[in-house]
C-alpha positions, 0 to 999 in steps of 0.5 A, spaced: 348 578 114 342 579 110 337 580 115 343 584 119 343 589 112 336 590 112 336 592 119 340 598 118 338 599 112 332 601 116 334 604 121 337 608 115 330 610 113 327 611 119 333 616 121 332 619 114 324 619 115 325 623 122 330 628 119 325 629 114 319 631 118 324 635 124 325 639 117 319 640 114 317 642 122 322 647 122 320 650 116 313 651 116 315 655 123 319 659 119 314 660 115 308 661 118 313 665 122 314 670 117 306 670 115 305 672 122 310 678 121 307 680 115 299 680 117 301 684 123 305 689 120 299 689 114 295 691 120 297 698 121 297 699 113 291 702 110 286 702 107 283 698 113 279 691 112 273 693 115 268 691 110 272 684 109 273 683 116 264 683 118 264 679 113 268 674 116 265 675 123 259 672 119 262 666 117 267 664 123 261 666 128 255 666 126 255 660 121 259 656 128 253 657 133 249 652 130 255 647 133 257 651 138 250 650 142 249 642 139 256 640 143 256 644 148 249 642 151 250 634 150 257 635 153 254 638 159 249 632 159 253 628 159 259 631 164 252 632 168 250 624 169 258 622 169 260 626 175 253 625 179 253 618 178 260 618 181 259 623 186 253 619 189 257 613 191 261 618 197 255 622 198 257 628 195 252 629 189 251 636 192 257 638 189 256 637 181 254 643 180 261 646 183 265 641 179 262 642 173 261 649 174 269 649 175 270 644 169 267 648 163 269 655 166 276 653 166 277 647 160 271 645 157 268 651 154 274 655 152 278 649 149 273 643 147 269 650 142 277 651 139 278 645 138 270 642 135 270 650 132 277 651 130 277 645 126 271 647 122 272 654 120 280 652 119 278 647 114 275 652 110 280 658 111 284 652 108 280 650 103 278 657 101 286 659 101 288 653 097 283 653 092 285 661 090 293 659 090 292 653 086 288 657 081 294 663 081 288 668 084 294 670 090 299 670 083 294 675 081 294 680 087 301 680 088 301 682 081 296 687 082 301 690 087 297 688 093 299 685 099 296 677 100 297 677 108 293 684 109 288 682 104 287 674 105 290 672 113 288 679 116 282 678 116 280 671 118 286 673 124 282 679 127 275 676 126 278 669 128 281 673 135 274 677 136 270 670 134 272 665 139 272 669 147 264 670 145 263 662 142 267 661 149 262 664 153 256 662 149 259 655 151 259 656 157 252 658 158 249 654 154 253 646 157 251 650 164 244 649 162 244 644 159 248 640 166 243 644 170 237 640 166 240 634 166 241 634 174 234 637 175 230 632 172 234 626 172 237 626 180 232 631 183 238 637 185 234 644 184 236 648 179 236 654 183 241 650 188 245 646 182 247 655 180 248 657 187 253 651 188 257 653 182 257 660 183 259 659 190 265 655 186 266 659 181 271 664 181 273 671 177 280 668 177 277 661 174 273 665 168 279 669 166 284 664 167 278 660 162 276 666 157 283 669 156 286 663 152 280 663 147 283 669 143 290 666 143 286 660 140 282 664 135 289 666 132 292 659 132 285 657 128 287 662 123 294 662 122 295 655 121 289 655 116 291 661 112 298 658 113 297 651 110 292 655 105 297 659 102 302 653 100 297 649 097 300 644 091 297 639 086 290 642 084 284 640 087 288 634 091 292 638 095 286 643 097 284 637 101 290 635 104 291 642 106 284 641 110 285 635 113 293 637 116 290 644 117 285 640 121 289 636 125 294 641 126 289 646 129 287 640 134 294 638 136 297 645 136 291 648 142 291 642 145 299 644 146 297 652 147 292 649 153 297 647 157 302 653 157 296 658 157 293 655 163 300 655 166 300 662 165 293 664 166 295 661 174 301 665 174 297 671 171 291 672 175 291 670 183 289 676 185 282 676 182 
């Protein structure tokens, strides 16, 4: 009888704990829902951000090429010996530029630098939001009269959204190169032929069906990060574990936003 107890009372907990979390999902949609509505009827309200969003462009962009390019570069070696040495067993080496060329134009490029991106410049939307809530700096502008959404998250959205087609692109030119490298010196495929094979594979279809998730991603990284900035609590400690879930849930989310983006991206451009 005991140990019949303590099971349903775990099975009681574990009921709770699951209602708890489809709860609290339920409410940070809601929220970010309304923040989402706020920014965008911030957009067309004067005076525009420009000044704070260049200076954002700066620090999402410029600051996020550094990793951009150590990522992409080794992760295109590495694709480039993976599928050689694989492609080599049925005697079709000379299709690894294809291969790889289709890979990072779809996939890798745009998703792998949003995820890798977005968890560095979404910790520090987090971390900067958070620390302003916790010190009642966002008390301050609502008292001024301003609006926090037009002054905090519109600029992180539009320069996040301008942000990651260019470190899209970027990655994929430079994981290209550094694939194109590897296969020239290490298994003797010219590089002049590693792009033509790519290039013969490669369509338009595939590069907009790619780079046109990216501004989607960029306003994912920059809503969750905002989101969970301005709803920081606890001090100092909840400045970090408002970064470390931002993290996570911008990693998740994209991954989720992947998949039925490349449904649509299929669906939407056939034609090219």
């Amino acid at each position: 009888m005991v140990a019949l107890h303590a099971f349903r009372q775990s099975q009681r907990g574990f009921f709770a704990r699951a209602a708890d979390r489809v709860l609290s999902l339920v409410v940070h949609t809601g929220q970010m829902a309304e923040m989402t509505w706020g920014t965008a009827r911030a957009l067309f309200r004067r005076p525009f951000e420009g000044r704070a969003i260049i200076s954002q462009l700066e620090a999402l962009g410029v600051a996020s090429l550094g990793i951009v390019v150590v990522t992409s570069v080794f992760i295109g070696m590495v694709m480039s010996v993976q599928f050689a040495f694989g492609l080599r067993k049925f005697g079709g080496m000379e299709y690894t530029g294809r291969v790889i060329g289709l890979s990072f134009s779809r996939e890798l490029a745009p998703t792998l630098t949003a995820v890798i991106v977005g968890g560095r410049i979404g910790a520090g939307m987090a971390a900067e939001v958070g620390a302003m809530n916790v010190t009642e700096q966002i008390d301050a502008i609502r008292a001024l009269g301003a609006d926090p959404f037009k002054k905090l998250v519109l600029p992180r959205l539009v320069a996040s959204i301008i942000v990651m087609p260019i470190l899209g692109g970027f990655a994929l030119v430079v994981g290209f190169s550094g694939a194109m490298l590897v296969t020239d010196l290490q298994f003797g495929i010219p590089a002049a032929f590693f792009l033509n094979s790519a290039l013969s594979a490669v369509s338009m279809a595939d590069l907009v069906s790619g780079m046109f998730k990216t501004p989607f991603f960029g306003a994912i990284i920059a809503l969750v990060g905002c989101h969970f900035g301005l709803h920081t609590q606890g001090g100092t400690a909840g400045v970090g574990n408002a970064t470390t879930r931002t993290v996570v849930v911008i990693s998740i989310t994209i991954l989720i936003a992947d998949f039925f983006l490349t449904k649509l991206g299929i669906a939407l451009f056939p034609f090219l």
